[in-house]
N, C-alpha and C positions, 0 to 999 in steps of 0.2 A: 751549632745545633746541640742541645743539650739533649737526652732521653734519659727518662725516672724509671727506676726497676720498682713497684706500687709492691712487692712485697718485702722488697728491702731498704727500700727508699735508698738505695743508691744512685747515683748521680752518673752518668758519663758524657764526658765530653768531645764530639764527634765534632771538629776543626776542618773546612776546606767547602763548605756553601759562601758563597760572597753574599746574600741576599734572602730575601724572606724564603723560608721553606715551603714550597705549595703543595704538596703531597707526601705522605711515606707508609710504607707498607712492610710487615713483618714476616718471615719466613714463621712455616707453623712452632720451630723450637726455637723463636723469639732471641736466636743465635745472631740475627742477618738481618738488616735490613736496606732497603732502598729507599731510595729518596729523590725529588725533586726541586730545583728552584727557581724564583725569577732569574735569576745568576745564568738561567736556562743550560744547566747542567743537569744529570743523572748521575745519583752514588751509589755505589754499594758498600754498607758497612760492616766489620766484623765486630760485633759489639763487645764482645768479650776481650778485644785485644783493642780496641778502642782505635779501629785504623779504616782506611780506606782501603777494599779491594780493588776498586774497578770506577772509572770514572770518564764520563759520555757529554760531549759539549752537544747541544742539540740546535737547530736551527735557530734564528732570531724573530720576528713577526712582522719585521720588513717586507713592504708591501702586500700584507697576509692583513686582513680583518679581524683575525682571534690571534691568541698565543700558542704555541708548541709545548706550553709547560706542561706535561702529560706524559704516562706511560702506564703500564700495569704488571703487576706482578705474582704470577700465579705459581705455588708450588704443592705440588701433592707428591710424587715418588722420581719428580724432576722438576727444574722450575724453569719458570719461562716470562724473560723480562723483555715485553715489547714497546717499543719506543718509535712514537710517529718523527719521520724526517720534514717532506715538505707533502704538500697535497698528493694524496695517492700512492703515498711509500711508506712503508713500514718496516724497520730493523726489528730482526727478531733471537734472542738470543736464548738456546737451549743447553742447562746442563744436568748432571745429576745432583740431586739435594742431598743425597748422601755424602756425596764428596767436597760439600764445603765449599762449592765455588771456586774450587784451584784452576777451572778455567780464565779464569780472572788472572791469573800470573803467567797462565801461558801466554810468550812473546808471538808465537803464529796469529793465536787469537786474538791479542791483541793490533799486532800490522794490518790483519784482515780487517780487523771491525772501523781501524782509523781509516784504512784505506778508500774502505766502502762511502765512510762519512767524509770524505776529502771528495772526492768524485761526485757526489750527492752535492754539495756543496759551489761545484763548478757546474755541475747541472743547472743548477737552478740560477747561478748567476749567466751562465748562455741564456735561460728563459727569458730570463728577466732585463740581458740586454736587447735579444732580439725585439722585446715588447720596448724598447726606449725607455725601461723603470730605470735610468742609468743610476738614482743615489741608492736604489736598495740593490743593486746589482754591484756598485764598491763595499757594501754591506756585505753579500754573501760571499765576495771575493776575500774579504779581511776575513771571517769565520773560516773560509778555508784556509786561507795560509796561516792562520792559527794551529790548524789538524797540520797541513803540508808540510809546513816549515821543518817542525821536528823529526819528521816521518824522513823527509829528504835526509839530516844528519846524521839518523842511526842506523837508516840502509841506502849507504849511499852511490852503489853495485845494483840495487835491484831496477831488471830491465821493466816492471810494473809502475812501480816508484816514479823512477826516470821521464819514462809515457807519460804519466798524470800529470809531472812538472812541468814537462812539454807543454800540455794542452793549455794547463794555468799561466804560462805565462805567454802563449799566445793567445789566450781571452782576456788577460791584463792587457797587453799590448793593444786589442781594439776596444777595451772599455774606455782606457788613456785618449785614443784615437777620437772617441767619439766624443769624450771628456774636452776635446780640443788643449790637449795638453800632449802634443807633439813630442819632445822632448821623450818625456816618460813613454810614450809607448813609443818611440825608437829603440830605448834602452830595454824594453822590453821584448820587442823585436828579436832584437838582436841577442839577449839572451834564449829566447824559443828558437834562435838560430843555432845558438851553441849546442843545447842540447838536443833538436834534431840530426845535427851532424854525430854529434857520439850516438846516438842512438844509431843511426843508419850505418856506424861502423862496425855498433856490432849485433846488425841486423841479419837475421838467416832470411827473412822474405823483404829485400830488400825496395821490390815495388811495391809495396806497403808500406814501408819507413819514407820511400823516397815522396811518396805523395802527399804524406806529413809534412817534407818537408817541402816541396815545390809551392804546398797553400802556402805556408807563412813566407815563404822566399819571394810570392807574387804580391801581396800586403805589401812587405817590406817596402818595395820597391816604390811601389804606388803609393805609400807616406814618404818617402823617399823625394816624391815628384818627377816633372820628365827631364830637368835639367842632370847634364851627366855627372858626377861627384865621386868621390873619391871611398865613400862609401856604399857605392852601389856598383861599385867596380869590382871593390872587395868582396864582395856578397858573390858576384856572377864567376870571378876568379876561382874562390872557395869553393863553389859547389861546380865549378869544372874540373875542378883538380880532383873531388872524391873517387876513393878506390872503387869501381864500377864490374860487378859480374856480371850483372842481370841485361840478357839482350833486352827484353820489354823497356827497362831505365835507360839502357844506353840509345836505344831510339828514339824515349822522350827528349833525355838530352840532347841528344844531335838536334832533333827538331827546334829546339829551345835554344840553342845556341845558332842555329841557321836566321829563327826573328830577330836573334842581336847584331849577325852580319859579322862571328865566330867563324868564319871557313874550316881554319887550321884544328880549332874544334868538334866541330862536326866530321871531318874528316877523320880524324883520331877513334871517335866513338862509333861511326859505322864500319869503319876496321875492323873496329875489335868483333863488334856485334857480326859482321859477317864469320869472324874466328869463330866467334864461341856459338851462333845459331845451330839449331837441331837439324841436321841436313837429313832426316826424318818427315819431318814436319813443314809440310807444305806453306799454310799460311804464314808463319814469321821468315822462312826462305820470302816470300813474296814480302813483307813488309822489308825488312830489310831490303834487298834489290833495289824494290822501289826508291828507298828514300836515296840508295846510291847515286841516282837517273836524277832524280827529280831534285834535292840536296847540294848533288855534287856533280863532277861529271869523273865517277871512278867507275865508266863504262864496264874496264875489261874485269872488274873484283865483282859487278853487281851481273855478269852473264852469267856465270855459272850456279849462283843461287835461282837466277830465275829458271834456266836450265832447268832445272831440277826441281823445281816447283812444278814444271809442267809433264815433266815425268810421273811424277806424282797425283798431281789432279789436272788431268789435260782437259779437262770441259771446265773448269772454270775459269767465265769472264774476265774476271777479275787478272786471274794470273796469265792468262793469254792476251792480256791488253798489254800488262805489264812485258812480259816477253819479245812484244812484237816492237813494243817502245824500244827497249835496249835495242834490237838487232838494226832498229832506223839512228840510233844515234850511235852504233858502231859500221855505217855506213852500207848496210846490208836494206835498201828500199823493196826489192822484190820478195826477198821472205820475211820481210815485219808486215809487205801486206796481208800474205795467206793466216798469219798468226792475230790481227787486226784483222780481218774478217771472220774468220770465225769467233772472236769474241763477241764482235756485233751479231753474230744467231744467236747468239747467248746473254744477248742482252738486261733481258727479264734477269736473269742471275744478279743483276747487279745491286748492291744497297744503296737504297732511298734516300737515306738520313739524310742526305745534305742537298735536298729540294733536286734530286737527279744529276746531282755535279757529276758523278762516275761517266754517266749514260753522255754528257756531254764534252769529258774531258775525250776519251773512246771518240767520238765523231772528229775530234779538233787532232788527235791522233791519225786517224784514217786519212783526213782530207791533208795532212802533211806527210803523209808517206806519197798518196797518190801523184801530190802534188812534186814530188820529187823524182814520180816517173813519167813528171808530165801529163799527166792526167788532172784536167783539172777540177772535174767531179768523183768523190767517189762512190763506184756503181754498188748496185745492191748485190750482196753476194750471195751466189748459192745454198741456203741453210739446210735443205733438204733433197734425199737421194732415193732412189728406186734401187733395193736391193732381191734379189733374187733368196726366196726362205725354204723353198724345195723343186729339186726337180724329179720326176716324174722315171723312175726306170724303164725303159724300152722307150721311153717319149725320142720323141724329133728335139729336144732341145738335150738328151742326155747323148743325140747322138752328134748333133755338135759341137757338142764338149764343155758345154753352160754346165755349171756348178753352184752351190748353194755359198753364198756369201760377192758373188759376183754382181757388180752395180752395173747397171744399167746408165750410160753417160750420153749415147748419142742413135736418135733412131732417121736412118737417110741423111742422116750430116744434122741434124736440131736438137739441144739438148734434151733430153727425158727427167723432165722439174719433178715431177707426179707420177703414179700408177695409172693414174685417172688419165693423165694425158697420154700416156702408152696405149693402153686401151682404145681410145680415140682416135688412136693417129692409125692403129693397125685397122681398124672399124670403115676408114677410108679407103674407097677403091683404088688400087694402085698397082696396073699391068704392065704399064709400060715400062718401069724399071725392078730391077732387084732391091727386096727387102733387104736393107742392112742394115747389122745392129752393132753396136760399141759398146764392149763391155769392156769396167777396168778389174784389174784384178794384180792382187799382188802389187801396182803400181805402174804395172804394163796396161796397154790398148790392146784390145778382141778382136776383129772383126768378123763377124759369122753373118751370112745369108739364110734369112727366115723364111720358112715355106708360108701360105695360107692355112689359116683356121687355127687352133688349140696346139700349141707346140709341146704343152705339160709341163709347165714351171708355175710356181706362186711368186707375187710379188708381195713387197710391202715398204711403204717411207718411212723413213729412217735420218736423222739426224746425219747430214755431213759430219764427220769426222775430224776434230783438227790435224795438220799438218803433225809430223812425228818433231821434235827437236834434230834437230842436225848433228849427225855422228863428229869428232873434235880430232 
């Protein structure tokens, strides 16, 4: 690109457009300018030193109706060179015009703005394969690894960097795939393998690296096919072997290793995960547990997590199902039922997601504990109680010795389900024998004899209570 100075008719020659120049634009001291080309680049010139400051590959027209060749360049007491990416994106860059542009030399500025356009680039080639445009989609792929490529080389440390590499060569690997060119996106595969494993080595949120790398690890395999190989041995080897902190990962893992029919695997990872869980923290106490029961049978490692899950939140279903499970398969059928019944008062607690699986795993539970005490239905239990909320000073029930928290279990030998049915049953004429009442308390039986008419207590229903965990 040549530029004529009209009052000196001097010449300069501005070297590094490949292609017709489609636009260019002068800074107001005629110092600076930008520039455009089919080449579908963006310059910025120093004219006076006859060099390039700064220089922007921009999108191609690949599957697009018009061209990218565009930008605009505004300066007044700052200038500001915007540059359209793909539909709806705009890079925009701000500096001071006093200062020449030395934004243009800085390295930060520069990683960032390549960065932005590498990512930009992988964006749009996802679009473009999820739309099936697969030839303009190895088009946008080739424009990034143009930005990528060098970007990788001279920061080749950066955990950003590294990420993006990641992504790119796990969208190679399924452009390849869908390309029907097997081969190549194996090897590409397999490199978005390498580089999620160093990533997740030196990941600090490790269940975020690792699910990076679990997608490309479940691809793999599935290009891979179902026959076993020697290559998808080493893949599942590889990512058993990784150094593992995070309980969340160590429990996918185990699970993920339990579909492959890994025992000695799974059993390694719920170990540890039982080591390092927040014995705090109720719900991953119960994931863990659980998957020791269900997983494994490391019965006597997964009691004392669920223990202690129900210490913690003793009304939920969830973790009193779980509880009641371990105690039936550490051979304890009588108190996995009291713990298995009250989880089923609690049922409504239970999560839906999976068309009611919870709600009916919990029934297939109950009906094999009862089944183990011989019982071969199991009955509906008790969910609710008749508690006593005041008694009355000078009353007939405070001289019996009824107290405020005292349940109501048994009236003339028949349970007391309801308030409603207390009320009822006293309502009926009854001379010929003594009133007696059953109250529990503390975990002891009452028995006290009730006179006729208003004794001076308040009742009210109340949620049974689950059973305490068992002192050790």
């Amino acid at each position: 690109m040549t530029v004529n100075n009209t009052q000196t008719d001097e010449r300069t020659e501005l070297v590094g457009h490949e292609n017709t120049v489609y636009k260019s634009l002068f800074t107001p001291d005629s110092a600076t300018l930008a520039s455009v080309s089919t080449d579908a680049t963006v310059r910025l010139w120093d004219i006076g030193h006859a060099s390039e400051l700064f220089g922007l590959r921009l999108p191609t027209n690949a599957g697009y109706p018009t061209p990218f060749w565009d930008f605009d360049f505004l300066c007044q007491k700052t200038c500001r060179l915007a540059v359209p990416l793909t539909a709806g994106k705009l890079l925009l860059y701000r500096f001071s015009y006093e200062d020449k542009l030395d934004f243009a030399h800085d390295p930060a500025e520069q990683k960032r703005t390549a960065l932005v356009l590498w990512r930009d680039y992988l964006q749009r080639t996802a679009t473009l394969l999820e739309g099936n445009a697969l030839p303009a989609a190895e088009q946008a792929y080739r424009e990034a690894q143009v930005i990528g490529q060098p970007l990788r080389a001279q920061y080749p440390g950066d955990a950003l960097i590294q990420a993006t590499a990641q992504d790119g060569a796990y969208l190679q690997a399924q452009l390849q795939q869908r390309l029907g060119q097997l081969p190549k996106a194996l090897a590409a595969y397999q490199q978005a393998l390498t580089l999620a494993e160093q990533r997740f080595g030196l990941a600090s949120d490790q269940a975020a690296a690792f699910a990076g790398l679990w997608a490309i690890a479940q691809n793999y395999l599935k290009a891979l096919g179902a026959q076993p190989n020697a290559a998808a041995d080493s893949l599942i080897q590889g990512i058993l072997a990784l150094s593992v902190s995070d309980v969340q990962v160590l429990v996918g893992r185990a699970e993920w290793a339990a579909s492959l029919g890994r025992q000695a695997a799974v059993d390694k990872d719920l170990l540890q995960a039982a080591a390092l869980v927040d014995k705090k923290d109720a719900q991953p106490l119960n994931a863990v547990g659980w998957d020791l029961i269900s997983l494994s049978t490391r019965y006597q490692e997964a009691y004392p997590l669920l223990k202690q899950a129900v210490v913690l939140e003793p009304d939920d279903a969830d973790i009193l199902d779980s509880f009641g499970w371990v105690l039936h398969k550490l051979g304890q059928p009588s108190a996995a039922a009291a713990y298995l019944q009250a989880a089923y008062c609690r049922k409504a607690q239970l999560p839906t997601e999976y068309d009611n699986e919870n709600e009916e795993e919990l029934s297939q539970h109950r009906q094999a504990v009862f089944a183990a005490l011989n019982i071969h239905k199991a009955p509906e239990p008790l969910c609710q109680q008749v508690q006593v909320t005041t008694v009355e000073p000078g009353s007939p029930a405070a001289a019996l010795g009824l107290r405020v928290g005292d349940v109501l279990s048994l009236y003339n030998g028949k349970p007391v389900p309801t308030v409603r049915a207390f009320d009822q049953a006293r309502q009926k004429p009854n001379r010929s024998r003594a009133q007696i009442l059953t109250v529990l308390r503390d975990g002891q039986a009452l028995n006290v004899t009730l006179p006729d008419g208003d004794i001076g207590i308040k009742l009210n229903d109340t949620d049974v209570p689950p059973p305490k965990p068992p002192a050790d």
